[in-house]
SETILUM-101882 format. One record per residue: residue number from 1; x, y, z of N, C-alpha, C in turn. Coordinates in Angstrom, 1 decimal. Layout:
BEGIN
+-----+--------+---------+--------+---------+----------+--------+--------+---------+--------+
!   k ! n_east ! n_north !   n_up ! ca_east ! ca_north !  ca_up ! c_east ! c_north !   c_up !
+-----+--------+---------+--------+---------+----------+--------+--------+---------+--------+
! NUM !      X !       Y !      Z !       X !        Y !      Z !      X !       Y !      Z !
...
+-----+--------+---------+--------+---------+----------+--------+--------+---------+--------+
//
This chain:
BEGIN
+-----+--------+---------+--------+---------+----------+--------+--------+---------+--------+
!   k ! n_east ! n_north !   n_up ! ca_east ! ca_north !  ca_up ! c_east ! c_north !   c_up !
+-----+--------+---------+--------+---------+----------+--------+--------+---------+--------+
!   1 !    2.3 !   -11.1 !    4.1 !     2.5 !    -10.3 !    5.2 !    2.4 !    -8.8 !    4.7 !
!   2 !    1.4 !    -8.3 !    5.7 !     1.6 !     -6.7 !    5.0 !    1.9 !    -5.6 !    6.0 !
!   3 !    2.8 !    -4.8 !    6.0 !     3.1 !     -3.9 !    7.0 !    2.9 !    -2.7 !    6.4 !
!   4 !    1.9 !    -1.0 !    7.3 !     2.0 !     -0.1 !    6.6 !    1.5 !     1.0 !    8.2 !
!   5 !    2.4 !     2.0 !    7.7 !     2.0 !      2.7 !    8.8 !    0.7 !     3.4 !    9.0 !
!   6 !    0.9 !     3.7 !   10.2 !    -0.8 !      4.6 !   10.0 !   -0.3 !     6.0 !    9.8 !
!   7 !    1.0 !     6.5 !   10.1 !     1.4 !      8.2 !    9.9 !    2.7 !     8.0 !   10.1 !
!   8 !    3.5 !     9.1 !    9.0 !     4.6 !      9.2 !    9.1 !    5.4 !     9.7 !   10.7 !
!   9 !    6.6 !    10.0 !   11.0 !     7.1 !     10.4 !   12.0 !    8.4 !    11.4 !   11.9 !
!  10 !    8.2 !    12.7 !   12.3 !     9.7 !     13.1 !   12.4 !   10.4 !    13.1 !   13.8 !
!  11 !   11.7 !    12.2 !   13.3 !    12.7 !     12.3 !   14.3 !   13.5 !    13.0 !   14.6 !
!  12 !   13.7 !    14.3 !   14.7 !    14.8 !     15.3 !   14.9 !   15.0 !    16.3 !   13.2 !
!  13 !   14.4 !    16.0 !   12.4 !    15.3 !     16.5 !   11.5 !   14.6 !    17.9 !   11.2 !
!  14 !   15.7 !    18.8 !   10.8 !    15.3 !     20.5 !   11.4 !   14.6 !    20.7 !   12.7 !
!  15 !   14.8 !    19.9 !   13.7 !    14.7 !     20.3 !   15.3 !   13.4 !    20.2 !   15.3 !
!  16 !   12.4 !    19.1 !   14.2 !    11.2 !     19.0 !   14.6 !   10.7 !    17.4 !   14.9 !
!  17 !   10.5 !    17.0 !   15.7 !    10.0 !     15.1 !   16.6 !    8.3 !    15.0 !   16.1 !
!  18 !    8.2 !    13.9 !   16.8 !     6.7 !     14.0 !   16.1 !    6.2 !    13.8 !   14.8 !
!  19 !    4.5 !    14.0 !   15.5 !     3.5 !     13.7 !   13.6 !    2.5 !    14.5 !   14.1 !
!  20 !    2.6 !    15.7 !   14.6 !     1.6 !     16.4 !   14.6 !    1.3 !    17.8 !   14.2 !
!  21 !    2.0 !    18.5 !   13.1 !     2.3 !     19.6 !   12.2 !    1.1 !    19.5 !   11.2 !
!  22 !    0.2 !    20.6 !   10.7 !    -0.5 !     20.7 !    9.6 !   -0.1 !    20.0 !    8.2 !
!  23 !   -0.7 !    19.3 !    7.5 !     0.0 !     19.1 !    6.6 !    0.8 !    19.6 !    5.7 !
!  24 !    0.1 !    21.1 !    5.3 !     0.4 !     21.8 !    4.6 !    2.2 !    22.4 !    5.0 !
!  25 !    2.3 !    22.0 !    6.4 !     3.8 !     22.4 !    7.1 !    4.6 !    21.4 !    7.4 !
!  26 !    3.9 !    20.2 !    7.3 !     4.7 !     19.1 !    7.9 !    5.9 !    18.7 !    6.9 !
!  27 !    6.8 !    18.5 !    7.3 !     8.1 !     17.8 !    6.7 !    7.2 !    16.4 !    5.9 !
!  28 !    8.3 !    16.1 !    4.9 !     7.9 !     14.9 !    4.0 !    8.1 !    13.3 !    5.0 !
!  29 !    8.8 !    13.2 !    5.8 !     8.9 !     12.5 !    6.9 !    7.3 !    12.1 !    7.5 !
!  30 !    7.0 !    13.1 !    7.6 !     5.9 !     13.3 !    8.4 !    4.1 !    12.8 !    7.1 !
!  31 !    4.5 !    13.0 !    5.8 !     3.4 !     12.9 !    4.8 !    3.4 !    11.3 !    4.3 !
!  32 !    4.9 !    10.4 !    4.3 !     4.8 !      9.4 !    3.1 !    5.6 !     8.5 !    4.4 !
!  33 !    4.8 !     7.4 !    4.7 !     4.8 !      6.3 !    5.6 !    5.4 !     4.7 !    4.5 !
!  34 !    5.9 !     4.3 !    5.4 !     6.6 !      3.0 !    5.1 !    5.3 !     1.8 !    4.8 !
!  35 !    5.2 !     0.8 !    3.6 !     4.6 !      0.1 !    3.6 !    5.9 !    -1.4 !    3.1 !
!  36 !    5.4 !    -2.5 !    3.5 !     6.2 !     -3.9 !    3.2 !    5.2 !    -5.0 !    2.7 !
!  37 !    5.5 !    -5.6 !    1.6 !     4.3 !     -6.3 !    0.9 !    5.3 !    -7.7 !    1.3 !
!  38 !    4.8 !    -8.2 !    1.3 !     5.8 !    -10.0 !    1.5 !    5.0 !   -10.9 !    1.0 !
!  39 !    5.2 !   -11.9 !    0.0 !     4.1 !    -12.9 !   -0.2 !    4.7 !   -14.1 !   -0.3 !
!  40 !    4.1 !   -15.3 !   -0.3 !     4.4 !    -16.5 !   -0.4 !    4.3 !   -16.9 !   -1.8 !
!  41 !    5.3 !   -17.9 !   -2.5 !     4.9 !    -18.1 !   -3.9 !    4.1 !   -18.7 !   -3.7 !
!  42 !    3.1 !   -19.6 !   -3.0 !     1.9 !    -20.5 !   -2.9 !    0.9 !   -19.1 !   -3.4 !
!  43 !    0.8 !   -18.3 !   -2.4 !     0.1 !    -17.0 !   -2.0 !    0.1 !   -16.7 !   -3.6 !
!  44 !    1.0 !   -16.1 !   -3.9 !     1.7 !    -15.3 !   -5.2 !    0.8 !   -15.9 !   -6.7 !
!  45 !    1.0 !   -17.2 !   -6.6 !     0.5 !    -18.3 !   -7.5 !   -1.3 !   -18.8 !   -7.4 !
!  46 !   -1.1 !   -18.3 !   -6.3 !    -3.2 !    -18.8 !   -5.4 !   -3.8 !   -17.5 !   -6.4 !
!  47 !   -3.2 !   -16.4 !   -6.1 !    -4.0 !    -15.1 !   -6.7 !   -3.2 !   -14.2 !   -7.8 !
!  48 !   -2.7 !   -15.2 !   -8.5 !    -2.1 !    -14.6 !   -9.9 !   -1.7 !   -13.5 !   -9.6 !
!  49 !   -0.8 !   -13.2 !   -9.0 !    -0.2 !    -12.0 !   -8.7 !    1.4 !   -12.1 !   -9.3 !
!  50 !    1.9 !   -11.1 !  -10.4 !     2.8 !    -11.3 !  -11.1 !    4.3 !   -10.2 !   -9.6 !
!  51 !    5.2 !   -11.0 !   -9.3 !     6.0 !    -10.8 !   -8.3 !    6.9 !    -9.5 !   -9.3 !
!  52 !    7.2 !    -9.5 !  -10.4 !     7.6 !     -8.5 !  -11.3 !    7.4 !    -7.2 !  -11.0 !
!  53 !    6.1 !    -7.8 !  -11.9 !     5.0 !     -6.3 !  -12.0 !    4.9 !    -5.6 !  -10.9 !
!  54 !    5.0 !    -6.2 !   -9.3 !     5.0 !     -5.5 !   -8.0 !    5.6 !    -4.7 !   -8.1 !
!  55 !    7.4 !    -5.5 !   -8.2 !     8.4 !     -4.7 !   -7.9 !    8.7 !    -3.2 !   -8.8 !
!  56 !    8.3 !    -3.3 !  -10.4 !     8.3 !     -2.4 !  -11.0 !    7.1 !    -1.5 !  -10.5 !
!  57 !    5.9 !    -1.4 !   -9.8 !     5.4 !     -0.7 !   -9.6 !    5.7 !     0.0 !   -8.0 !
!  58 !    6.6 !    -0.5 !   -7.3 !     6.9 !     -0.2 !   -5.8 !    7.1 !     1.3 !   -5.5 !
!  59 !    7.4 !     2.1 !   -6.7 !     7.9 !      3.2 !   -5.9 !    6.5 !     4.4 !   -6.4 !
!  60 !    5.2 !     3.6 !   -7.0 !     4.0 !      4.2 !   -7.2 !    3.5 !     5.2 !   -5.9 !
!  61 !    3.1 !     6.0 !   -5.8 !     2.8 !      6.5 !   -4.8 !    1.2 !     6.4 !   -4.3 !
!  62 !    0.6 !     6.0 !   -3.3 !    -0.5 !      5.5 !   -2.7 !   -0.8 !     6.4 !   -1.7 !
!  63 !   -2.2 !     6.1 !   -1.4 !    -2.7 !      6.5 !    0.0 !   -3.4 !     5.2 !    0.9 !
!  64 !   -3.6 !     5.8 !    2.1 !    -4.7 !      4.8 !    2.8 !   -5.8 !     4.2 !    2.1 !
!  65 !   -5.7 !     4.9 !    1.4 !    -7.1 !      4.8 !    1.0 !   -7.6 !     3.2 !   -0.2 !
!  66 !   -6.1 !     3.4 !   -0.4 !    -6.0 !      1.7 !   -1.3 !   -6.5 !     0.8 !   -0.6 !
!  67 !   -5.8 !     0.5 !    0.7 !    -5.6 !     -0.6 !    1.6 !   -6.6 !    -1.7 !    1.7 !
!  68 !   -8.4 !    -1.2 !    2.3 !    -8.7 !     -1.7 !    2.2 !   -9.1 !    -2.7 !    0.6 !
!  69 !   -9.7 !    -1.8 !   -0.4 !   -10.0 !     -2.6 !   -2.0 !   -8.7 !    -2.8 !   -2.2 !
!  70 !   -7.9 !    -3.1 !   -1.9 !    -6.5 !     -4.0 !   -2.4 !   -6.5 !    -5.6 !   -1.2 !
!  71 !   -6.7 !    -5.5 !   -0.2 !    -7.5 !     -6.8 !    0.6 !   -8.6 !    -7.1 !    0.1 !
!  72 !   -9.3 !    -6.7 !   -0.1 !   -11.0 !     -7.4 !   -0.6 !  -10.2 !    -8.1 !   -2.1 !
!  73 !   -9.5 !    -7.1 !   -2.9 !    -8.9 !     -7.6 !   -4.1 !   -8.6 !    -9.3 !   -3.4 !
!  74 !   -7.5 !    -8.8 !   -2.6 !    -6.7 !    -10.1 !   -2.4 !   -6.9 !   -11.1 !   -2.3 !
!  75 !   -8.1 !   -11.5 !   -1.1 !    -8.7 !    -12.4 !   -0.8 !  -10.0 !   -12.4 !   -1.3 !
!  76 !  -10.1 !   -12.3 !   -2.5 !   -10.9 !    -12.6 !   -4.1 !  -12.6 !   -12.2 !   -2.7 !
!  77 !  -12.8 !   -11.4 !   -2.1 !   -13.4 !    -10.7 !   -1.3 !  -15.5 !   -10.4 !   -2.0 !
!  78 !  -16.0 !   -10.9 !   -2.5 !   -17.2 !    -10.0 !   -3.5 !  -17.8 !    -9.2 !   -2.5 !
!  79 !  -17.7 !    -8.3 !   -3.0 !   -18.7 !     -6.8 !   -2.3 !  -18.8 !    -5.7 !   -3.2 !
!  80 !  -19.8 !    -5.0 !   -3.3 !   -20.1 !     -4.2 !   -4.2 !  -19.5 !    -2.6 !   -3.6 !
!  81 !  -18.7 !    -2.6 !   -2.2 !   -17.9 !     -1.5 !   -1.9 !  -16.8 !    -1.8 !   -2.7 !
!  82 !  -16.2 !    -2.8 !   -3.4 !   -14.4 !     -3.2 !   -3.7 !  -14.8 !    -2.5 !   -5.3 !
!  83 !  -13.6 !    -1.6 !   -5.2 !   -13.2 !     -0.4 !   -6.3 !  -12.1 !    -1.0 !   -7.3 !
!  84 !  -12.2 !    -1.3 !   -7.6 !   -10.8 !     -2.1 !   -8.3 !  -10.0 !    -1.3 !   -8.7 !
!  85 !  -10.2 !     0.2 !   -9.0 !    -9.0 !      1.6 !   -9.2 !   -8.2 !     1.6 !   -8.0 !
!  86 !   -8.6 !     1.5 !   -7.2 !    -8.2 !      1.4 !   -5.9 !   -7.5 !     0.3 !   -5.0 !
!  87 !   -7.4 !    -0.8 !   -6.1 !    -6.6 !     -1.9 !   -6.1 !   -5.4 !    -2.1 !   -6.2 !
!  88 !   -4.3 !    -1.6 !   -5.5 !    -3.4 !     -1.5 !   -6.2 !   -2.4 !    -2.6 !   -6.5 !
!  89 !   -3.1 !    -3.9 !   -6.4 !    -2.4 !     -5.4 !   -7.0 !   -2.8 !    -5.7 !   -8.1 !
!  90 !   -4.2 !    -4.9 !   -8.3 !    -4.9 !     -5.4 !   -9.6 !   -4.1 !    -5.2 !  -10.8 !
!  91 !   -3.5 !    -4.5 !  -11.4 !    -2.7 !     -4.5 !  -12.7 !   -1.3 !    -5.2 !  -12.8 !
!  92 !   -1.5 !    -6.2 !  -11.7 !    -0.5 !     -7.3 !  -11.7 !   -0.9 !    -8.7 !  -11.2 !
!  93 !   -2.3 !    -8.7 !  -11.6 !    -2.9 !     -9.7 !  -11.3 !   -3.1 !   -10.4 !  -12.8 !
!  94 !   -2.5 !   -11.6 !  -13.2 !    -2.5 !    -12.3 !  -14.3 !   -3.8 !   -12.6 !  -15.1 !
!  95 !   -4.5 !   -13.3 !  -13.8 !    -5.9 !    -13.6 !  -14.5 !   -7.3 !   -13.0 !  -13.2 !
!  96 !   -7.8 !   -13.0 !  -13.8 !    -9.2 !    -12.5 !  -12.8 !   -9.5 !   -13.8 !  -11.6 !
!  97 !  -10.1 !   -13.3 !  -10.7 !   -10.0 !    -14.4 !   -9.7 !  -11.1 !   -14.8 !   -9.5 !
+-----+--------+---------+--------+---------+----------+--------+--------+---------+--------+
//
């Protein structure tokens, strides 16, 4: 199960609501969105994915821009668009898939 926002949100804080401020002005609320990775040990074990290695990498900082080459990753996906830098399960992936 993967949950990840599409845009941060501010709720009141310094009297500003919303997600529509320049970046360059937007509160950090508004730049770095929630994501939730959940897996199954079936899942976990199907695609050598070390449950560890996750957690120690969780507080890595990412963009959208992983999301897609980290699904192609996942579901062992072949396309010659899948970046594997851009993977960001791949260096917790045990063996190649």
């Amino acid at each position: 199960m993967l949950y990840i926002s599409d845009h941060g949100e501010s709720l009141g804080e310094n009297g500003t609501y919303l997600h529509g401020l320049p970046y360059w002005i937007a509160p950090q609320a508004q730049k770095h969105v929630p994501m939730i990775w959940w897996m199954s040990e079936e899942f976990e074990q199907k695609q050598g994915l070390s449950r560890d290695c996750i957690r120690e990498a969780r507080d890595t900082q990412l963009s959208h821009d992983y999301l897609f080459h980290s699904l192609l990753g996942s579901f062992a996906v072949q396309s010659q668009v899948y970046q594997p830098s851009l993977d960001f399960l791949q260096q917790c992936r045990r063996h190649a898939i």
